[in-house]
C-alpha positions as semicolon CSV with decimal commas, in nm:
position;residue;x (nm);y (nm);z (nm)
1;X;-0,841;0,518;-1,841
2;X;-0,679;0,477;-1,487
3;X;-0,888;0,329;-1,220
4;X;-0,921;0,419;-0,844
5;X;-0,815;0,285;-0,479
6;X;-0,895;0,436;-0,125
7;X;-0,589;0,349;0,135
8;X;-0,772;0,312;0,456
9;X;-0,537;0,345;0,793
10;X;-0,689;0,096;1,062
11;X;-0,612;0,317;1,389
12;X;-0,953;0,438;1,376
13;X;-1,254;0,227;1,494
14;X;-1,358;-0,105;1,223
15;X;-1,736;0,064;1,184
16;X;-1,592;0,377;1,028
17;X;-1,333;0,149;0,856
18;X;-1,649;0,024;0,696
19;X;-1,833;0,341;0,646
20;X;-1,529;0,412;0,452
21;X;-1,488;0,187;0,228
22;X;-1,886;0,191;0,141
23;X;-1,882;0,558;0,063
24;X;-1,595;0,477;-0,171
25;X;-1,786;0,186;-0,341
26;X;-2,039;0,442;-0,372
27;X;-1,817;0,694;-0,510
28;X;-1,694;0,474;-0,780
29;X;-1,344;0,344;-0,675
30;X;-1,223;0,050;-0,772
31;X;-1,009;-0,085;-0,480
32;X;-0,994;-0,069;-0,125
33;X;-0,661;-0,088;0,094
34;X;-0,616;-0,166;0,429
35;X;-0,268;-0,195;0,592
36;X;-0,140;-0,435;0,837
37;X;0,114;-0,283;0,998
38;X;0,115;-0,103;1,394
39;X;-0,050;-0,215;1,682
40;X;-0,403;-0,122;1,529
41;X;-0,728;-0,280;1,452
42;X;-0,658;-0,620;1,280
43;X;-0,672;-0,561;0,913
44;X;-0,834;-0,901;0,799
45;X;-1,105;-0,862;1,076
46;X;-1,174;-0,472;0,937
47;X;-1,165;-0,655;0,548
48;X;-1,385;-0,914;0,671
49;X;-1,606;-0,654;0,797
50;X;-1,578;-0,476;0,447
51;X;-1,618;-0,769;0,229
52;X;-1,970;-0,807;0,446
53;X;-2,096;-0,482;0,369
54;X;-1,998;-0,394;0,040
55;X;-2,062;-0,520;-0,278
56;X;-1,865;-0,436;-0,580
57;X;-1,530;-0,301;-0,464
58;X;-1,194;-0,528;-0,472
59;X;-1,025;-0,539;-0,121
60;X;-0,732;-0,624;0,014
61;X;-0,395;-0,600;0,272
62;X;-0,182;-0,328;0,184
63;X;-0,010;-0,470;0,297
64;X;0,104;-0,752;0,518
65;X;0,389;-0,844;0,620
66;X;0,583;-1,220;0,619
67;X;0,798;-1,098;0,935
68;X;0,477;-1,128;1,135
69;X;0,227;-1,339;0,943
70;X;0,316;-1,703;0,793
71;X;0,255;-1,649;0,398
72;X;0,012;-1,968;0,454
73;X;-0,187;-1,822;0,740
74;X;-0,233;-1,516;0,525
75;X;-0,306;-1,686;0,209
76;X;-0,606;-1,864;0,352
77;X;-0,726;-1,599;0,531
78;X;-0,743;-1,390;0,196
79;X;-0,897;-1,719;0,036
80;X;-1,157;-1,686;0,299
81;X;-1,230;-1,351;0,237
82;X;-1,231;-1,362;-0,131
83;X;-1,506;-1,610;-0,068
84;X;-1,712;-1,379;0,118
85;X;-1,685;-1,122;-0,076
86;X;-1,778;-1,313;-0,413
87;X;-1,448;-1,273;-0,574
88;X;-1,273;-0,945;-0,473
89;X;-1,053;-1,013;-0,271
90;X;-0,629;-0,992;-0,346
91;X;-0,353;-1,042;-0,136
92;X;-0,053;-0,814;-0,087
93;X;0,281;-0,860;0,078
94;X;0,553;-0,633;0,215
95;X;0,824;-0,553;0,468
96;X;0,757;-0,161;0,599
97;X;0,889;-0,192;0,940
98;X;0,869;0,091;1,136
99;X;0,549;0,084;1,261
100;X;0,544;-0,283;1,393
101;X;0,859;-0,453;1,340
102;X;1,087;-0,302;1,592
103;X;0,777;-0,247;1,892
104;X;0,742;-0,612;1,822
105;X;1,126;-0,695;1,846
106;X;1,174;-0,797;1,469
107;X;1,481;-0,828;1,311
108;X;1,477;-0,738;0,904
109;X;1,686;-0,997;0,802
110;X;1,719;-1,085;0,442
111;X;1,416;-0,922;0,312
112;X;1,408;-0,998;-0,075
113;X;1,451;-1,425;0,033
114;X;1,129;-1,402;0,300
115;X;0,933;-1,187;0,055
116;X;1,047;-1,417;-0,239
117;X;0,922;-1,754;-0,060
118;X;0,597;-1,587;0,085
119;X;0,534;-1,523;-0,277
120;X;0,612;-1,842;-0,390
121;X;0,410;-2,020;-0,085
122;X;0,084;-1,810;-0,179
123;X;0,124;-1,883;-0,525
124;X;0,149;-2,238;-0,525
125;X;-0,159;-2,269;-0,238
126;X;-0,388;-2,062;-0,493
127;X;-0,301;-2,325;-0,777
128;X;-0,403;-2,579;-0,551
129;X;-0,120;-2,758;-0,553
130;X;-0,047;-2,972;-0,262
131;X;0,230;-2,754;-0,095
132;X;0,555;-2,913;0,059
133;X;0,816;-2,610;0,090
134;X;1,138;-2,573;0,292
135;X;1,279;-2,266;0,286
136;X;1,529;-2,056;0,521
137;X;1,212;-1,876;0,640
138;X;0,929;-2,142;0,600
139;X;0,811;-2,461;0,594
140;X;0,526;-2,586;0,489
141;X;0,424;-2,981;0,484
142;X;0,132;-3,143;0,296
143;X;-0,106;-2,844;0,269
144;X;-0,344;-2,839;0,022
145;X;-0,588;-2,484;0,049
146;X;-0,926;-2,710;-0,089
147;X;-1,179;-2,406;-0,146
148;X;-1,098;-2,039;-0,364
149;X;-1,033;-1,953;-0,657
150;X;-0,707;-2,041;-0,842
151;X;-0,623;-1,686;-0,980
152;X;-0,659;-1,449;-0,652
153;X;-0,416;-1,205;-0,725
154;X;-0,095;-1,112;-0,544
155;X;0,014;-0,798;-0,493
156;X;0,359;-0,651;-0,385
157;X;0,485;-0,296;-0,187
158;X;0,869;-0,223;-0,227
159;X;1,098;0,065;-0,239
160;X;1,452;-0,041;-0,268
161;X;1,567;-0,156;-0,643
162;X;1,623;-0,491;-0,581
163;X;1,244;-0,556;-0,392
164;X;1,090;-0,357;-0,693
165;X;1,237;-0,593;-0,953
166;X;1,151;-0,891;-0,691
167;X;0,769;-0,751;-0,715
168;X;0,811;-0,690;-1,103
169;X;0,884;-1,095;-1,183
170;X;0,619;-1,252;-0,938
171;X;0,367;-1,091;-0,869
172;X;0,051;-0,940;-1,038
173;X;0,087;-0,565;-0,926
174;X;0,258;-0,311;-0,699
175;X;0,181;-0,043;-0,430
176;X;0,400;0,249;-0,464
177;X;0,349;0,454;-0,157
178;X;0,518;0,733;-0,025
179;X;0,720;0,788;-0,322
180;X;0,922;1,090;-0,379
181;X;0,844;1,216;-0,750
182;X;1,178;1,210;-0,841
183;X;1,226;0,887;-0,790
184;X;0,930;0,769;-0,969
185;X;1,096;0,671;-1,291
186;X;1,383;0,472;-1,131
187;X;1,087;0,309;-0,960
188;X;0,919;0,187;-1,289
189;X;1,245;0,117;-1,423
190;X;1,318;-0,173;-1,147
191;X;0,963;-0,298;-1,204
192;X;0,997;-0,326;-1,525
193;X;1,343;-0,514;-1,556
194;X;1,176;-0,749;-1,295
195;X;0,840;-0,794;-1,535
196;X;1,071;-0,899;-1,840
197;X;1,242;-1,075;-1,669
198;X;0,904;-1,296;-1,511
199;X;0,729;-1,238;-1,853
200;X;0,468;-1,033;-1,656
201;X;0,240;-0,725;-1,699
202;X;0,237;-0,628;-1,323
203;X;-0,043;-0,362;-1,238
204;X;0,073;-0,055;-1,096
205;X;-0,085;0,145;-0,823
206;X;0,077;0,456;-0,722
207;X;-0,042;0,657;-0,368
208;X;-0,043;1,009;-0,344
209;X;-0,208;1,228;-0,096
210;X;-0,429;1,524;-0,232
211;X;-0,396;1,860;-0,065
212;X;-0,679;2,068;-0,176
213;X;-0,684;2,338;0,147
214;X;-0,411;2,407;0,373
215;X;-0,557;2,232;0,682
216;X;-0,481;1,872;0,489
217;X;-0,114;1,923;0,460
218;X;-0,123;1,999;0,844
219;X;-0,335;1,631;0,901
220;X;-0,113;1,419;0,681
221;X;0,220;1,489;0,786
222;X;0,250;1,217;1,011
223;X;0,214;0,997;0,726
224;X;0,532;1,104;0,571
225;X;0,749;1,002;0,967
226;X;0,714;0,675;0,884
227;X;0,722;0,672;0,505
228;X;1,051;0,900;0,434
229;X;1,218;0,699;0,786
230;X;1,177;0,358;0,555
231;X;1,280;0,506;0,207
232;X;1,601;0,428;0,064
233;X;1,905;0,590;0,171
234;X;1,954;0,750;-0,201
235;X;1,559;0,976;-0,148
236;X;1,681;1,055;0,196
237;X;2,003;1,177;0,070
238;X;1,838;1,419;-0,247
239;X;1,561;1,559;0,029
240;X;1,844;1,685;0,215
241;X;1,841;1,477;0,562
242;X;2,143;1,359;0,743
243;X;2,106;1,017;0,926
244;X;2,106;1,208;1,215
245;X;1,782;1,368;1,126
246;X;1,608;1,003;1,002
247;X;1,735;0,872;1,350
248;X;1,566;1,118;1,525
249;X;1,231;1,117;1,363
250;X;1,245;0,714;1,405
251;X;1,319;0,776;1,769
252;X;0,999;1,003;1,814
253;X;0,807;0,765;1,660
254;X;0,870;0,516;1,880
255;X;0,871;0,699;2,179
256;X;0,610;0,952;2,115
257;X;0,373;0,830;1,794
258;X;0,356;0,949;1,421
259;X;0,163;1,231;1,535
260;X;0,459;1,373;1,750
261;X;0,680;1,263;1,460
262;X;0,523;1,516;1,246
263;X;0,725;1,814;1,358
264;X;0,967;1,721;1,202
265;X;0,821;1,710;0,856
266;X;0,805;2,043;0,639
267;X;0,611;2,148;0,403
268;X;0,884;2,178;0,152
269;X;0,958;1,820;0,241
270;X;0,610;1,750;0,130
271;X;0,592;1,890;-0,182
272;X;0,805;1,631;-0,274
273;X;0,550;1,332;-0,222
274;X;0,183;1,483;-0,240
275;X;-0,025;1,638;-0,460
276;X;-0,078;2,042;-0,362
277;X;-0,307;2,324;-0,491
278;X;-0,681;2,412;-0,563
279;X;-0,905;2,156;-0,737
280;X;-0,808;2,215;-1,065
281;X;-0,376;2,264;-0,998
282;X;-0,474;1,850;-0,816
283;X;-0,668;1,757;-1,141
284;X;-0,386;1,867;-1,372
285;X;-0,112;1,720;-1,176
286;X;-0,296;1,383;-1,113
287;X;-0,377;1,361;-1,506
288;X;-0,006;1,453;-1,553
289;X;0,124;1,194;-1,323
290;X;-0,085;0,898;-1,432
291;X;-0,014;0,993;-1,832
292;X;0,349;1,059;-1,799
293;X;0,438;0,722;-1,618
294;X;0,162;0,512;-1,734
295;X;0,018;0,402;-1,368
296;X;-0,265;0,196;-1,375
297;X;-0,456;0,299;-1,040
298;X;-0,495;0,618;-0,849
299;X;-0,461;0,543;-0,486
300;X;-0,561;0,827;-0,271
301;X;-0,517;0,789;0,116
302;X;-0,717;0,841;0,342
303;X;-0,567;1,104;0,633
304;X;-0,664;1,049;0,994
305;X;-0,948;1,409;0,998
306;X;-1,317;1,380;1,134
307;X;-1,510;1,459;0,810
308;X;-1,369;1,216;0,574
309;X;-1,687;1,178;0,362
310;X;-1,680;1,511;0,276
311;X;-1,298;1,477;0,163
312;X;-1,370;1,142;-0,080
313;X;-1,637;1,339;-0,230
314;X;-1,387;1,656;-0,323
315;X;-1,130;1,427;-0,422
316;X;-1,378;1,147;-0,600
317;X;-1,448;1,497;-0,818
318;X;-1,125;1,640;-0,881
319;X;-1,017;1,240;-0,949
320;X;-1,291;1,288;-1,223
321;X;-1,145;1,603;-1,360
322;X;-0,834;1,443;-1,347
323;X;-0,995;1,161;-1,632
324;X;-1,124;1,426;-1,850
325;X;-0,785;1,600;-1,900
326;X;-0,622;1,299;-1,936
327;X;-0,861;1,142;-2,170
């Protein structure tokens, strides 16, 4: 049996951040997901807030990124909340970019080697080790992180080959987001060459949107700007768009917002990445997604609407359905 994650975007107020996320405890999932990546609300201040109202659900960054945090900095900040929240906290990293990096004047310069020694930096600060680390990106002197515990996991987000088989040897899971579904099994293919590699069993969480009415395809498609604009050049290619069409949805973005973005995003584009039809056409295709490619959580996220209680309730259910067919 699969279990369950809310992705919670932070460009709406940290109170209903919160609300959020204690609706979802209350609705039974298992995770909570907050990104850090835009010029938002800070996403350890709104899981700090989280960690203080809830009590049972795990929470974490999903994720945050090296280019703009030191690993350290991160790694005790996720130490700190883990300690908060009794225990349920994880730490994930990534690169995303779109959002922050470029608005911020970032570079993305060798990707897999900053990812690789945030990893590595985390790791070793969680085992307690006193760290001493130089590495092209960091460096990292006679720190010692002297409270937590020693097995907080680490989590990864990646879409190119090579960063899915970096996530598959070191860390403890990945967040597949905005994943065409024909690329899944290439996906799980890299992860896995990367897990036998490490000798791990990295969890697997895999995001899809659930369109049960019409209006919800209209409210996510500024999601998908951002998240076809940083897939690899091979999805881009098989959905049919030139790189004169990703240049000029990354140009909107930038200039304009997601929201303006989202003219450019189709419905037949869609259907590619999301889950469409009534409750029970969702149920079927969620239980047929999770069974076929083994995932281990179903990650819904959350779309920026104003009655989002209502929509984890309808989804909680047909998430349920989903179980039954699949059991």
């Amino acid at each position: 049996m699969f279990e369950t994650a809310v992705w919670m975007p932070t460009d709406v107020p940290v109170a209903e951040i919160v609300d959020v996320a204690r609706m979802a405890e209350e609705e039974g999932f298992d995770y909570f997901l907050v990104p850090d990546e835009g010029v938002t609300r800070d996403a350890f201040v709104a899981l700090t807030a989280v960690a203080a109202a809830t009590q049972r659900i795990k929470l974490g960054p999903a994720i945050t990124n090296p280019y703009t945090r030191h690993p350290a900095t991160s790694a005790i900040a996720i130490a700190s909340i883990d300690e908060l929240s009794g225990g349920r906290a994880f730490l994930g990293f990534g690169i995303g970019g779109s959002l922050v990096l470029g608005p911020l004047g970032y570079q993305i310069d060798r990707p897999l080697r900053i990812c690789r020694e945030a990893i590595e930096i985390s790791r070793r600060l969680y085992a307690g080790e006193t760290v001493n680390y130089d590495g092209e990106f960091f460096h990292v002197h006679d720190v010692t992180l002297r409270f937590g515990r020693r097995d907080i996991p680490i989590y990864f987000a990646a879409r190119g080959s090579q960063m899915l088989k970096l996530g598959g040897q070191y860390t403890d899971g990945q967040f597949l987001s905005g994943k065409a579904k024909f690329d899944l099994q290439r996906t799980l293919d890299d992860i896995h060459e990367g897990a036998a590699k490490g000798g791990r069993h990295p969890k697997v969480f895999y995001a899809v949107h659930v369109a049960y009415e019409p209006g919800i395809v209209e409210d996510i498609k500024a999601n998908y700007t951002y998240m076809i604009v940083d897939s690899p050049e091979h999805v881009q290619q098989k959905l049919g768009l030139s790189p004169e069409q990703i240049d000029a949805i990354r140009q909107e973005m930038v200039k304009h917002g997601i929201r303006s973005a989202a003219k450019y995003i189709t419905e037949e584009l869609l259907r590619h990445f999301i889950v469409m039809g009534s409750d029970e056409e969702c149920a079927a295709e969620i239980a047929g997604l999770m069974r076929q490619y083994q995932f281990d959580v179903f990650t819904l996220p959350v779309p920026v609407i104003q009655d989002v209680r209502s929509m984890l309730r309808h989804v909680a259910a047909i998430v349920k359905r989903a179980r039954e067919l699949g059991a």
